[in-house]
N, C-alpha and C positions, 0 to 999 in steps of 0.2 A: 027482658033479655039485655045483656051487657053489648055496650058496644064496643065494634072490633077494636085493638089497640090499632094505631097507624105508627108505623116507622119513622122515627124522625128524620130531619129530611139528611140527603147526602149530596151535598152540592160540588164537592170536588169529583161525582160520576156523572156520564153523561148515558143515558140511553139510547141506545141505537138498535131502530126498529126497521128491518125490510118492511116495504108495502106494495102489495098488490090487490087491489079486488078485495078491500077486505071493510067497505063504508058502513056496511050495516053495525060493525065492532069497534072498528079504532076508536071514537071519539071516547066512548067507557074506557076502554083499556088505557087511554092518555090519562083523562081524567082522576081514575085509582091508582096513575102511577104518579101523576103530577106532587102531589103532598109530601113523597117520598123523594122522588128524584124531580128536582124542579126543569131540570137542564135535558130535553130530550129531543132527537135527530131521527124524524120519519125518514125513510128514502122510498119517493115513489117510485117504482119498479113498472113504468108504463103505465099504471093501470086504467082502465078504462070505466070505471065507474068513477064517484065521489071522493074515494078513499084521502089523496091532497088534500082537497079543500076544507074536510072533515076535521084531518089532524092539525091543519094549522088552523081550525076554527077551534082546534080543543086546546091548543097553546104549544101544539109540539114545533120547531122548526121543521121545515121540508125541504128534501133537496129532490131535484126532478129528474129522472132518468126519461127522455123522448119515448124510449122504444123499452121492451120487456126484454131486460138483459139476462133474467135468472136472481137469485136471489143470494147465491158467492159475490154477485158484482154490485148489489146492493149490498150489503155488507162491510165491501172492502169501500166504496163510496162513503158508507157513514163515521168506517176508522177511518179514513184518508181527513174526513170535515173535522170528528174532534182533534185530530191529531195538529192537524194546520189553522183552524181556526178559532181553538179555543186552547186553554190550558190546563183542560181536564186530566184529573191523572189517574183513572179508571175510565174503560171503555167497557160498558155491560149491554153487553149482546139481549136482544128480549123481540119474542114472536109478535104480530101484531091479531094475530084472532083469538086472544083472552086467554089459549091457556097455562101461561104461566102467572107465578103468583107473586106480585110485588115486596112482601116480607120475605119470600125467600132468595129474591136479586138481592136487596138490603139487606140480610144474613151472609150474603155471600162476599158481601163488599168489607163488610166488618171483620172478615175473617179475615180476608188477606190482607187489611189494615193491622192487624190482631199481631199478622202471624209471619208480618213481611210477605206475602204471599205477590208473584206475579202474576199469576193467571188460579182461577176456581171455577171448575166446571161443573156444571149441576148435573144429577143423577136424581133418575129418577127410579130406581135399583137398587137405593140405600136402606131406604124404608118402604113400608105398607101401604101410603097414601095414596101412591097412583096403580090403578088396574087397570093395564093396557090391554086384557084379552090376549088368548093363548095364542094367538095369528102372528099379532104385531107383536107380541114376547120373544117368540121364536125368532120371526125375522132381525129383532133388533138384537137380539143376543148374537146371534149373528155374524151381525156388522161387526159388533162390539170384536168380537174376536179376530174378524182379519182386518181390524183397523188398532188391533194392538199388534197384529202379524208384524205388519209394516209399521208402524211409528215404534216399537219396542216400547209404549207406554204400558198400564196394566188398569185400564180404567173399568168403569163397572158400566159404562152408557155415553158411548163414544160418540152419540149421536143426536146430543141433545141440544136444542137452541138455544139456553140459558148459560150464560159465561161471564165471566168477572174478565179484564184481559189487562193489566197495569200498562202504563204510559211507553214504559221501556219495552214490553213485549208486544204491544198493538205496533208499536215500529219497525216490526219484524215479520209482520202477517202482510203475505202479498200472494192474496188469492187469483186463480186464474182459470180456473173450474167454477162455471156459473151456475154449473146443475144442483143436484144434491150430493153430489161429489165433493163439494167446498165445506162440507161437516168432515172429513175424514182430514181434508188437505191442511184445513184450519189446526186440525191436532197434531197432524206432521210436522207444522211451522212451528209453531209455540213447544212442542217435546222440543226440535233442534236449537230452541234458545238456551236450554242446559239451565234455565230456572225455575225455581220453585213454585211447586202446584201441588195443589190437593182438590176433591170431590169434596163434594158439600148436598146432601138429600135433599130434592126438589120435589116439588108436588106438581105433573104437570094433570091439568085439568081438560078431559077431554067433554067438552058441551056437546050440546043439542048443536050448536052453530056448526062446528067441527066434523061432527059425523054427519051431519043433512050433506055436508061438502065433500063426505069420503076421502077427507084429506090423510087422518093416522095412519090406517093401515096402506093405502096410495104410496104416499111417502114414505113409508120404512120402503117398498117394494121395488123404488125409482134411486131408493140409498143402497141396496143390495144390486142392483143394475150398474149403478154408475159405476161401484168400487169392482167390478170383476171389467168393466171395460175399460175403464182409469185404469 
């Protein structure tokens, strides 16, 4: 069997991964992103297990949140580090329990390199790759639709973790919605910068880790809550 290609690497982006409660995965997940993206910013979001010590045993930086803010405030903490403490000129948003897919950050990054692009959000509604089950379809389509209500955007998957965000538009994202309300508010920021964006097809990967946690379908249903109470 051939071995997988690995993306060369991209050192002008930095990864920024919320973390909560997630020891048993992060260190793989650093690990398969390391090669690609050398430059990567955990934020631990309270957590109470290993999760910290893991990622920075697996080579990612770690910034510490004392208490569990949500994960909009984790977020906005990891654009607020690369923005002040590094000179990265892509900020790429990336889940910390494995399912997104490293070549398709690294696809995303090249695009807007490609294409002058400021921001690229992943969809996972472009193509066939990902089967969300007809539950979490419904609810996320959804979202998708009164979170194009309100942003006037026309996206396919308004709700997805995986984002490309360039230097000039992470300076412009000032989250304040810690819930899972901070996926809609992040796309009302970055639409009112009046710069250029496109989708890009993701593949998100829903494991055995993810569903033992009931987290897919949980979270589309805590994303359809927040945006009718937001």
């Amino acid at each position: 069997m051939a071995a997988m290609s690995v993306p060369p690497p991209l050192p002008e982006a930095w990864l920024v991964i919320p973390l909560y409660n997630e020891a048993p995965v992060i260190g793989d997940v650093i690990a398969e992103a390391l090669a690609t993206f050398p430059h990567i910013v955990c934020v631990d979001d309270g957590s109470s297990d290993a999760s910290a010590e893991r990622a920075e045993r697996a080579g990612a930086v770690v910034v510490r949140h004392p208490v569990n803010l949500g994960q909009g405030a984790a977020l906005q903490t990891g654009i607020e580090y690369v923005l002040s403490q590094t000179d990265g000129r892509y900020v790429v948003t990336f889940d910390a329990d494995g399912q997104h897919d490293v070549a398709d950050a690294a696809g995303m990054v090249r695009l807007a390199e490609e294409e002058d692009l400021a921001v690229v959000f992943g969809s996972r509604f472009l193509d066939e790759r990902t089967k969300p089950g007809l539950a979490k379809r419904v609810v996320l389509k959804t979202a998708v639709w009164v979170t194009n209500q309100s942003t006037g955007l026309r996206l396919t998957d308004a709700h997805n973790g995986l984002r490309v965000i360039r230097r000039d538009a992470a300076a412009q994202v000032h989250l304040r919605q810690d819930r899972m309300a901070h996926a809609s508010e992040i796309v009302t920021q970055l639409g009112r910068t009046r710069l250029a964006w496109r989708e890009y097809p993701v593949h998100i990967r829903y494991t055995d880790y993810s569903r033992a946690k009931g987290q897919p379908l949980l979270n589309s249903i805590n994303i359809l809550v927040d945006l009718l109470v937001n």
